[in-house]
C-alpha positions in Angstrom: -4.4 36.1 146.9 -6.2 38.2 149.6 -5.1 41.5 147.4 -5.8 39.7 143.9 -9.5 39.4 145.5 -9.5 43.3 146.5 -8.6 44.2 143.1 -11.2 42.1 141.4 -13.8 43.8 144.4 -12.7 47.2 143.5 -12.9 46.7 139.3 -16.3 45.3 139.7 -17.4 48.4 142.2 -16.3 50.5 139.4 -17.8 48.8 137.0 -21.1 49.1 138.8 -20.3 52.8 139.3 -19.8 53.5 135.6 -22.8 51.7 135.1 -24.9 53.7 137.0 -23.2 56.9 135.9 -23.9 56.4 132.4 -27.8 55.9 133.3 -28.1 58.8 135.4 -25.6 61.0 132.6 -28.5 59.3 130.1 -31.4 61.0 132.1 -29.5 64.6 132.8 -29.4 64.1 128.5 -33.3 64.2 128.7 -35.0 65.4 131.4 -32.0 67.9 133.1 -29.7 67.6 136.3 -32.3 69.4 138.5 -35.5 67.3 137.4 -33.5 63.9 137.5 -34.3 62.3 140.7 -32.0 59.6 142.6 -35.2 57.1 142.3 -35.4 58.4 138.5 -31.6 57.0 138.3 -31.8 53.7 140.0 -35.0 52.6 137.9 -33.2 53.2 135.3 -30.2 51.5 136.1 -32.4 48.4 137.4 -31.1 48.6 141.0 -32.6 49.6 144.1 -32.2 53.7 145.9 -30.7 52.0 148.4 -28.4 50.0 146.2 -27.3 53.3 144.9 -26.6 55.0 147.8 -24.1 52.0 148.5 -22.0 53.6 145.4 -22.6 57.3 145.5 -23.9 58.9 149.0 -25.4 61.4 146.2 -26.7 62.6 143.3 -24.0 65.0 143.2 -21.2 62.3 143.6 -22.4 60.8 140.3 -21.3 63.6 139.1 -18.2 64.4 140.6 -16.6 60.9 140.7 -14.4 59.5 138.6 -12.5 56.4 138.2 -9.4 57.9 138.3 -9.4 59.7 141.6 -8.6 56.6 144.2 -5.4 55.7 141.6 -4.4 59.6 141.7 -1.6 58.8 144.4 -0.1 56.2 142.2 -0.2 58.0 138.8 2.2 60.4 140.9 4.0 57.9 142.2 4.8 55.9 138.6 6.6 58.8 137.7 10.6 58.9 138.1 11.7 61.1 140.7 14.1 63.2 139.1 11.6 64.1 136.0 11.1 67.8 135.3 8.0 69.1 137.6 5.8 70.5 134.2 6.1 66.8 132.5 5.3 64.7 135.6 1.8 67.3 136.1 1.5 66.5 132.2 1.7 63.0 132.2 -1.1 62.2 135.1 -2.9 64.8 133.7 -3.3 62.8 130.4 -3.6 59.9 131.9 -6.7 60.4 133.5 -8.1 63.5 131.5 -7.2 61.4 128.7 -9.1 58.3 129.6 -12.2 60.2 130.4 -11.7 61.9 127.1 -11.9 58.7 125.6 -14.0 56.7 126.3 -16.8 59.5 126.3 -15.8 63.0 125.5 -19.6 63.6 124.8 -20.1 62.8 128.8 -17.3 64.5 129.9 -18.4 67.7 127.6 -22.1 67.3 129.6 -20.1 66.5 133.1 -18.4 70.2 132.6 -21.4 71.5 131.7 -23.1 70.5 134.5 -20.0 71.5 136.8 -19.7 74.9 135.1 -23.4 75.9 135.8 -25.3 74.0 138.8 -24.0 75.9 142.2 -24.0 73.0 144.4 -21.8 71.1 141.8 -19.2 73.8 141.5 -19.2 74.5 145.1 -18.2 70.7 145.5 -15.7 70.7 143.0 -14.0 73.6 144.6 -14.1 71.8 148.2 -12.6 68.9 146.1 -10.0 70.6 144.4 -8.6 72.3 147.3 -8.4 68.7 149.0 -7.1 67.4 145.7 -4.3 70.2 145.4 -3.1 69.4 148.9 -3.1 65.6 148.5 -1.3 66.9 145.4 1.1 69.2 146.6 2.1 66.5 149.4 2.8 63.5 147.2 5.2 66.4 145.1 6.8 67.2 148.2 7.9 63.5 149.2 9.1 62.6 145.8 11.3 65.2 146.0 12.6 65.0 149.6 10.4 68.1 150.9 7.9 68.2 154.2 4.5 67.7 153.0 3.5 71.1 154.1 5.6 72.5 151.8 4.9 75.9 150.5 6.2 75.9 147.1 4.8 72.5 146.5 1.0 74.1 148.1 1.4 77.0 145.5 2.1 74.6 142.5 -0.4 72.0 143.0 -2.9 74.7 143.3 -1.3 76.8 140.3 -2.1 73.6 138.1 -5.6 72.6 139.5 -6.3 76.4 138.2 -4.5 75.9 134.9 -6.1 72.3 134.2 -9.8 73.7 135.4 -9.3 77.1 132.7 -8.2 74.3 130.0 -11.1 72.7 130.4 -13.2 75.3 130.8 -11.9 76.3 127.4 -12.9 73.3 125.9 -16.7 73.2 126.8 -17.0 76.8 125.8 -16.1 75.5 122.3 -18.8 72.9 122.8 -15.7 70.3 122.8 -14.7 70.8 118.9 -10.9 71.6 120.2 -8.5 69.0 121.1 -9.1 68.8 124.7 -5.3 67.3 125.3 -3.8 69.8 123.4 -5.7 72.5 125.5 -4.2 70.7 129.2 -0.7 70.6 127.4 -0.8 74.0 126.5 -2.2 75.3 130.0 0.2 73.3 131.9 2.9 75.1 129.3 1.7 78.3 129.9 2.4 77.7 133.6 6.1 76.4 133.2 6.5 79.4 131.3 5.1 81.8 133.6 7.3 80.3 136.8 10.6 80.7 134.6 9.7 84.1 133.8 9.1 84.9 137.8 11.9 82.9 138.5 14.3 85.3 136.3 
C-alpha cells in the first residue's frame, strides 16, 4: 500500500513537471530561452516561483529533465541478460527516445535546439552525460557479471551516449523531417559495426 502511494506521489510530480515544462517550452516558442524568465514560467503555469523551484531547482532543468531519466535503471534492467549488447542499447533507447518522440517531436526538435546552441545547456548536458554513461556502463557491467568499474563497459556506454547524441544531432539539422528512430537505430548500428570491425 505504502509503495502503491509513492507511485501515485511520483505520477502526479510528473504530471506537474510536464505541465510546467510545456508552459515554459510554450514561452521559449515566443519570446526565446534567454528572455524567458522563471517568474515569466510560473505565471504562466498558474503556480507560484517558489512552487517551481519545488520541481526544477532551475530554468535549465526544465530543460534538461525528462521523465524517463529516474526509470533509466529499470529500462536496463527489463532486458534479459543474455541479449546481444547493440539490441539491449537499442531497445531503451527507443523506449524513452521514442516516448519523447511521440508525444511531442515538435518539443523535443525545440529541446535540441535549445541544447545544441545555449552554452550553459550544452555544458549541462555534457556533465549529465558523463554521469549518465557511468550509471550506464555500471548497470551493463552487473548484468553481465563484471565490476562496475569496468573498462570495456566505461568505453561502451560512452561510445553510445556519442552515437545516440550525433543521431540526434542529425535529426534537428534536418529540422526533424527524418525519422528520428530510424536515425538512433542506424547510429547504434554503425557502432556494432565499428566494434566487430576492431574486434577482427
Amino acid at each position: 500500500m505504502a509503495e502503491q502511494s509513492y507511485d501515485l506521489r511520483e505520477r502526479k510530480r510528473t504530471k506537474t513537471r510536464l505541465m510546467i515544462q510545456a508552459e515554459a517550452f510554450r514561452l521559449f516558442a515566443e519570446k526565446g530561452y534567454e528572455n524567458t524568465t522563471v517568474d515569466d514560467i510560473a505565471f504562466a503555469a498558474a503556480i507560484s516561483p517558489r512552487t517551481f523551484f519545488r520541481y526544477f531547482p532551475t530554468k535549465e532543468d526544465v530543460v534538461l529533465w525528462d521523465e524517463y531519466d529516474p526509470i533509466a535503471a529499470e529500462l536496463v534492467a527489463a532486458r534479459p541478460d543474455d541479449e546481444p549488447l547493440a539490441e539491449t542499447l537499442r531497445a531503451i533507447t527507443r523506449a524513452a527516445i521514442g516516448g519523447l518522440y511521440r508525444r511531442d517531436p515538435a518539443q523535443l526538435l525545440m529541446r535540441t535546439r535549445l541544447l545544441a546552441s545555449v552554452p550553459e545547456l550544452r555544458a549541462r548536458m555534457l556533465a549529465q552525460q558523463g554521469s549518465g554513461g557511468d550509471m550506464l556502463a555500471a548497470l551493463l557491467a552487473q548484468k553481465r557479471g563484471l565490476r562496475a568499474d569496468d573498462l570495456a563497459a566505461r568505453v561502451i556506454a560512452a561510445a553510445f551516449g556519442a552515437a545516440i547524441i550525433t543521431a540526434v544531432d542529425a535529426w534537428q539539422r534536418d529540422d526533424g523531417k527524418s525519422d528520428l528512430l530510424e536515425l538512433v537505430d542506424r547510429a547504434i548500428h554503425e557502432l556494432a559495426e565499428g566494434m566487430r570491425e576492431l574486434g577482427d
